[in-house]
C-alpha positions in Angstrom: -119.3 -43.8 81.5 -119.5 -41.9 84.2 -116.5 -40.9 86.6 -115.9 -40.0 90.4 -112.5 -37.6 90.7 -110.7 -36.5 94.0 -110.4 -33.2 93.1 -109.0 -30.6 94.3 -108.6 -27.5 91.6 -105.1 -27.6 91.2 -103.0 -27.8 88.1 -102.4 -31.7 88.5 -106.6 -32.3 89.3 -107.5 -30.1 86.8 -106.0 -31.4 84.0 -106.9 -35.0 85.4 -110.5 -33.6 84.9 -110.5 -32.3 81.4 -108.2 -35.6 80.0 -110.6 -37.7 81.7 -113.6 -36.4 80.0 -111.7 -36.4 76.8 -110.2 -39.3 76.5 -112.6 -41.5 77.9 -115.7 -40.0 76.2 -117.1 -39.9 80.4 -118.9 -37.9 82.7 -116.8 -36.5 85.4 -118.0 -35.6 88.9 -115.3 -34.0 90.8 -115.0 -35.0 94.9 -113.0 -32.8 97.0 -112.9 -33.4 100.7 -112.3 -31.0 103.3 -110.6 -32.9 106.3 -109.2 -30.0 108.0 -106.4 -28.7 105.3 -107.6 -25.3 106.2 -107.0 -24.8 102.0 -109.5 -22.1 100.5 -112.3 -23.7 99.0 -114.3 -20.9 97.9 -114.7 -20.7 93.8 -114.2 -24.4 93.7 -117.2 -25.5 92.4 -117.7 -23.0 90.0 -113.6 -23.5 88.9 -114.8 -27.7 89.0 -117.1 -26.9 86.3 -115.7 -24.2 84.1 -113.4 -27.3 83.9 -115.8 -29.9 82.4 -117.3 -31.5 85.7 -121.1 -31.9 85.7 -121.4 -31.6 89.3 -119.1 -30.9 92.3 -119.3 -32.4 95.9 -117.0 -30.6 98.8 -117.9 -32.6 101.6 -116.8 -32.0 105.1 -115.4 -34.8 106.6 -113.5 -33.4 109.5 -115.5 -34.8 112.2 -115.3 -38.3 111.0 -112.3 -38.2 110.1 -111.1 -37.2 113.9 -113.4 -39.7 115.2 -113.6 -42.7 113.3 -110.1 -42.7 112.0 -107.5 -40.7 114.1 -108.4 -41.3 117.7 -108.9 -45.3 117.2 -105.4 -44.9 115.4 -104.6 -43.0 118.8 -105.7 -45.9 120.9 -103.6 -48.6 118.9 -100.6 -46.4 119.8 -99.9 -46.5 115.8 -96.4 -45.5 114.6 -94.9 -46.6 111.4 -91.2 -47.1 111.3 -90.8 -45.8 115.2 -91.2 -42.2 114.2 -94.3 -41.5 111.5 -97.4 -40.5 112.8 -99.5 -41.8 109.9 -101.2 -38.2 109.2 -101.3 -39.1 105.5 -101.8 -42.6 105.6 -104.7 -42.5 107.4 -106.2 -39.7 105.6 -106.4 -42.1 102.4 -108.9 -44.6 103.0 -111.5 -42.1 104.3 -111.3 -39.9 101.0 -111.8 -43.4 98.9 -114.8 -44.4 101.0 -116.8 -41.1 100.3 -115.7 -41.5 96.7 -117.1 -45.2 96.7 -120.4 -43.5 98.6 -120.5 -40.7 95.9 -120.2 -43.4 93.2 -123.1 -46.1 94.2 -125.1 -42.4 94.6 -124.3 -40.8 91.1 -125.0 -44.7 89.5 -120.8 -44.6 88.2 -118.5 -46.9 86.8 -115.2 -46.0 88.0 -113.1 -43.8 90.3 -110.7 -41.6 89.1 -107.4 -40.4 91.7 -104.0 -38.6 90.8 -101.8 -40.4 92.6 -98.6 -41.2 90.8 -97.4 -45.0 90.4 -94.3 -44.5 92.7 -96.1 -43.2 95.6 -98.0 -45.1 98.6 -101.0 -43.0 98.2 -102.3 -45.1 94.7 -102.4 -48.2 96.9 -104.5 -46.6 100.0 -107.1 -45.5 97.1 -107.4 -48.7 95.8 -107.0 -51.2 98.4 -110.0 -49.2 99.8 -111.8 -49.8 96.9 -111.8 -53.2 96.7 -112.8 -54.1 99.9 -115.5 -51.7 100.0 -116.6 -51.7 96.3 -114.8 -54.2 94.3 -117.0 -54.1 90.8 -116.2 -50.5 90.7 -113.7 -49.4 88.5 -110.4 -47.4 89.4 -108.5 -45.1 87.1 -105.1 -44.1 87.7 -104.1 -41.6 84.8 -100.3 -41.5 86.0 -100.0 -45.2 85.3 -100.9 -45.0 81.5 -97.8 -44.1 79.1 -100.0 -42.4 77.2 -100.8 -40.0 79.8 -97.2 -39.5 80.6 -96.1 -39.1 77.4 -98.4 -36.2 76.9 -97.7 -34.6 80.1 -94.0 -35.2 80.7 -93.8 -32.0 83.3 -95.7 -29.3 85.2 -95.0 -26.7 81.4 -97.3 -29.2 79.5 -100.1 -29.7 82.2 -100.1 -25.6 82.1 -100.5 -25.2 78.1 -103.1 -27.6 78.0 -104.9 -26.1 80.5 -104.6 -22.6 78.4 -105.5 -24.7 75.2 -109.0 -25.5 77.3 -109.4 -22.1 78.8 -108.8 -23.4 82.4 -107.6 -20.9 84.5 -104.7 -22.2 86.7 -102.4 -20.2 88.9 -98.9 -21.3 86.9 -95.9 -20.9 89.7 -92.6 -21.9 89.4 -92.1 -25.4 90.9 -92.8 -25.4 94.7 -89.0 -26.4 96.3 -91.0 -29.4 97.6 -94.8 -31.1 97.6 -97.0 -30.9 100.7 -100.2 -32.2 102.2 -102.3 -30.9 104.9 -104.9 -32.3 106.7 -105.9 -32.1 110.1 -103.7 -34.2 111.7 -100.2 -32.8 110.1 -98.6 -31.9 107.2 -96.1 -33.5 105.2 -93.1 -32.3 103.2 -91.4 -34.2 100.4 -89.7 -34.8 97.2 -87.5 -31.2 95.9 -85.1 -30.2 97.7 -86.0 -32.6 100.5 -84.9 -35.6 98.4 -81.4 -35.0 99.4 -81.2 -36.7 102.6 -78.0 -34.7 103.8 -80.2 -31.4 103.6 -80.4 -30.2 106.9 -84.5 -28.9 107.3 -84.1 -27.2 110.4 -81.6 -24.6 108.2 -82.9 -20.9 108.8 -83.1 -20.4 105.3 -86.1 -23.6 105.3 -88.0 -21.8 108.1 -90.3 -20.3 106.0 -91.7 -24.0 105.1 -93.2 -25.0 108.1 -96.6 -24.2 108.4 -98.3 -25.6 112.0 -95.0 -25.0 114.7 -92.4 -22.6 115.4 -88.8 -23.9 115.7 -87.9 -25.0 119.2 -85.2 -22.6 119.1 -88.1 -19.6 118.5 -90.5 -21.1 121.0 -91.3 -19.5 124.5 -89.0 -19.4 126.6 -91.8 -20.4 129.4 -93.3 -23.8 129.3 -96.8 -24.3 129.1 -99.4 -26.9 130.6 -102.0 -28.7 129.4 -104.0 -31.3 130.7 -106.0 -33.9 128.7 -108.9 -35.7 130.3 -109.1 -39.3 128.5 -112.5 -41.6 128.8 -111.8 -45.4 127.5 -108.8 -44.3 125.8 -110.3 -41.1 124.0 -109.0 -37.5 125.0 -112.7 -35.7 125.8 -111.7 -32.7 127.1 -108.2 -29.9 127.4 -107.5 -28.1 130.0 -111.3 -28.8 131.8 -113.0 -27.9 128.5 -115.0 -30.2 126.7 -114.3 -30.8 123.2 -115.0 -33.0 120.0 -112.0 -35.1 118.3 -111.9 -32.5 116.0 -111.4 -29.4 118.3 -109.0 -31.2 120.2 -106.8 -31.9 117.6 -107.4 -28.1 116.9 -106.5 -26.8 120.1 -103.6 -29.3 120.3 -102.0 -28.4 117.0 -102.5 -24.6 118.5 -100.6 -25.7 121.5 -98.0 -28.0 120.1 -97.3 -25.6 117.3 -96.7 -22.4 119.7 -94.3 -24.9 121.3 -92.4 -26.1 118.0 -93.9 -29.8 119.2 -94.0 -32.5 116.8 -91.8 -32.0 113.6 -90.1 -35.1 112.7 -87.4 -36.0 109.8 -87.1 -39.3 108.6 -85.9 -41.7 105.8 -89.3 -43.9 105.6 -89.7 -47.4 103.6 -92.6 -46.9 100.9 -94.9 -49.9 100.4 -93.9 -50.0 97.0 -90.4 -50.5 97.5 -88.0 -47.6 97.5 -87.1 -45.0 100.3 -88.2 -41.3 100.8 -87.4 -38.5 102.7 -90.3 -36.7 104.7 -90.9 -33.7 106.9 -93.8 -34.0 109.2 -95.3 -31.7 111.8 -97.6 -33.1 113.8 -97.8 -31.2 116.6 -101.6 -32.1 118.1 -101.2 -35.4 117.3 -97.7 -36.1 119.1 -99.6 -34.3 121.9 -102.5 -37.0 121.9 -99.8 -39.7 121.5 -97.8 -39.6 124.5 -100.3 -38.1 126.9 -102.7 -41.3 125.9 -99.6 -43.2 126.5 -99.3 -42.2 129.8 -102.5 -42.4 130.7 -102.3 -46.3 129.9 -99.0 -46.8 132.0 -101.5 -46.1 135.2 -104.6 -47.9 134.0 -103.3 -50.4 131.6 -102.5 -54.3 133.0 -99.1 -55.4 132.0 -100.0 -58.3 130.2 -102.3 -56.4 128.1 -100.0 -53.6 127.1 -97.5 -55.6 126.1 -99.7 -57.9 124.0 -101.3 -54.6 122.2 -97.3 -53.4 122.0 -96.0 -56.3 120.4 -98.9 -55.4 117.5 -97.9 -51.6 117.0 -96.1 -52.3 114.1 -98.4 -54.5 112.2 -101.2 -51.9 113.1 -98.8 -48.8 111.5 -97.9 -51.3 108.8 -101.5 -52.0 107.8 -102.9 -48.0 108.1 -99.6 -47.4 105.9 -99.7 -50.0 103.6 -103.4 -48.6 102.8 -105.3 -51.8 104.7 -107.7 -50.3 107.2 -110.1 -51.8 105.6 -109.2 -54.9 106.0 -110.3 -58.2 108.1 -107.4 -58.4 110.2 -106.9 -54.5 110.8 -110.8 -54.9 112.3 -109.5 -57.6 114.0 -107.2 -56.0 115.5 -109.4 -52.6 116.3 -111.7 -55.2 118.6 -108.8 -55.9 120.3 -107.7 -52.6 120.5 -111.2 -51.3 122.2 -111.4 -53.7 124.6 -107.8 -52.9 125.9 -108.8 -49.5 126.6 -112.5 -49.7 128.6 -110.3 -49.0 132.2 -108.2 -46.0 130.4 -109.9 -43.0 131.4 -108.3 -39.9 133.6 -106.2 -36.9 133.7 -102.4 -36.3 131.9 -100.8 -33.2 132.9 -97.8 -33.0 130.1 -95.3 -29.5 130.0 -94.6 -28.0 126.8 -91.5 -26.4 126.5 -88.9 -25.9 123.2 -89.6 -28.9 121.0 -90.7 -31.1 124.3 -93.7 -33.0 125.9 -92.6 -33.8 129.3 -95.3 -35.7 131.7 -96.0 -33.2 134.8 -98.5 -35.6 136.0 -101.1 -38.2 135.7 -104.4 -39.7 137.8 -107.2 -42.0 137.4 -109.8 -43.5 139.6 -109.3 -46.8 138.1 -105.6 -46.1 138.7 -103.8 -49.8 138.9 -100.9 -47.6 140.5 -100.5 -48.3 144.7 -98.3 -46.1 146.4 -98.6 -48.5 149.2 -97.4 -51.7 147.7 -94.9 -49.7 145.3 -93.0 -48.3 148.6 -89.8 -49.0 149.7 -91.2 -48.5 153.2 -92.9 -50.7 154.9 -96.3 -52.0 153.0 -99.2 -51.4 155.4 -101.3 -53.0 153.2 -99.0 -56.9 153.2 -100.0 -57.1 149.4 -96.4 -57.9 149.0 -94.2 -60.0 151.0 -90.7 -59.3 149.7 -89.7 -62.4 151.1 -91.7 -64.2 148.3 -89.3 -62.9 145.7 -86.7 -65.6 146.5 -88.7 -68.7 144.9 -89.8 -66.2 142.1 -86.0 -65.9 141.4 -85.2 -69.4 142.2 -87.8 -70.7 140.0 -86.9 -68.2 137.0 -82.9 -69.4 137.7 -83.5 -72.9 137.0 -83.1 -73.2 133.3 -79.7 -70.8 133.6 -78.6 -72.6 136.2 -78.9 -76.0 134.6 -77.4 -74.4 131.1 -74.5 -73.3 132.8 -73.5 -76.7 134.9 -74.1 -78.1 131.5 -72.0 -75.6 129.2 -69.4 -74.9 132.0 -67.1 -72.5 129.9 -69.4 -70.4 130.2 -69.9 -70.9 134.0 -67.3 -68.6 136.1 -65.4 -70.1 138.5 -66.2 -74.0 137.7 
């Protein structure tokens, strides 16, 4: 049998590796992708097999990831819950697709992840899976008792690794989990499961990794200005740039700002609540500038239709279905609602805050001229004509009211 395992060379991974080859008599090929967690990756592939791997891919997925997963995300306007910016969620179903690549290449049988069974990550692996390779197998270590009962806490995982001769960094328990990639980074479980717990506390400052508290940022707000073609930001400040250096720069200038950090109380797919820290400094960046960038170029009718599916489209990246028929579906809707958004947002950075500081676009559906309350040169727009609009939209209350007359004033 032979066994594809997200990997990263930690003490939960590498354990995963060595029981996996053990228990199930396999061959284990270790997969860890780089998608901009800026985590040191040097000595990985020797440390992959020292630790029973027969072979090691570290693939660099950044690029894609910015622009075949983030910025359509962007253009949906995704948000889960109002407030979460789905830097994790959509991080999932890329690593599982180049884990179902790596597998039809290395001729395996199953996939291999270390997500536990309470979490939502489990269900982005393997919801990817099936739609994208559904004879392969998927092996989830933390959902067998046996593996539990050998590995109750973090003091086993470390002994067995001595017992193997795997060299692991043992450290006290972190205060809390995190995950970086290079959208955000997430905070959880710890100390953070006590939802009381205030974060912003100067004795948690030292957790954050990508912003500054507001209270520490400049005291001088700074502007940027993203140039957006058919809904994608293309250039900052006049300068060209790939997805992936934009999100760069962006996190650079959010985080100088203390931009982006959000605390919430979210609804896991599986059922129970958690308590997260996010900072997502670029991407709050992209968000709102994109969204103002639509309010100029965007017909009503259209933006409220792709509104009214925001949170079926966060639901579906968070839930782990973006590969799915009706998340595609979706996407083609998506596209087409942004061909006419393309030109320039001018936003202000200052203490924790984007503020819009301006916004153009020659396919601007904005007319000063009409929009006036002085007279319209243009006669687009006889006021006049307002009257049988309201008349015609007063009917039904009208006739509700005569009917219903205790609710009609003065009958």
């Amino acid at each position: 049998m032979k066994i594809i395992l997200a990997y990263s060379g930690g003490l939960d991974t590498s354990t995963l590796l060595r029981w996996l080859k053990d228990t199930y008599q396999a061959e284990v090929v270790a997969f860890c992708a780089d998608i901009g967690q800026e985590e040191e990756l040097k000595g990985l592939k020797a440390k992959a097999l020292r630790t029973g791997a027969s072979k090691i891919y570290i693939d660099d997925l950044t690029d894609e990831f910015a622009r075949d997963f983030i910025y359509p995300m962007i253009q949906a306007g995704a948000i889960y819950e109002n407030q979460y910016f789905l830097g994790t969620s959509i991080a999932r179903p890329l690593i599982a697709k180049r884990m179902v690549e790596i597998a039809a290449k290395e001729k395996a049988q199953a996939i291999a992840h270390g997500a536990t069974g309470k979490g939502n990550d489990q269900v982005r692996f393997e919801l990817t899976a099936a739609a994208l390779a559904p004879q392969l197998e998927v092996i989830a270590p933390w959902r067998e008792e046996r593996f539990r009962e050998q590995f109750p806490g973090r003091t086993e995982m470390i002994r067995y690794c001595e017992r193997n001769g795997i060299n692991i960094e043992a450290s006290a328990k972190k205060p809390y989990s995190m995950d970086r990639n290079l959208l955000h980074i997430s905070y959880e479980a710890g100390i953070l499961e006590d939802p009381w717990l205030d974060a912003t506390a100067k004795e948690h400052k030292g957790m954050y990794k990508l912003s500054v508290s507001p209270e520490d940022a400049p005291n001088k707000p700074e502007y940027v200005t993203l140039d957006f073609v058919k809904g994608n930001c293309v250039a900052v400040n006049g300068r060209k740039l790939s997805p992936a250096n934009v999100l760069r720069l962006l996190n650079k200038l959010g985080g100088k700002h203390g931009v982006g950090r959000v605390d919430l109380v979210e609804n896991r797919f599986v059922g129970m609540k958690s308590r997260g820290v996010y900072e997502t400094p670029g991407g709050s960046i992209l968000h709102f500038a994109h969204r103002q960038m639509e309010s100029l170029t965007m017909d009503r009718e259209v933006m409220h239709l792709r509104d009214s599916l925001i949170p079926k489209y966060g639901e579906l990246v968070y839930y782990g279905f973006w590969f799915s028929p009706e998340r595609e579906v979706l996407q083609a809707m998506v596209t087409e609602s942004q061909k006419h958004v393309t030109g320039a947002v001018r936003v202000k950075l200052y203490k924790g805050n984007i503020m819009t500081a301006g916004r153009r676009s020659p396919v601007s559906l904005y007319n000063p001229q009409i929009a006036t309350m002085e007279a319209d040169p243009t006669k687009a727009y006889n006021q006049t004509d307002a009257t049988g609009f309201i008349r015609l939209n007063g009917l039904r209350l009208k006739v509700a009211a005569r009917v219903h007359k205790k609710r009609s004033f003065g009958a």
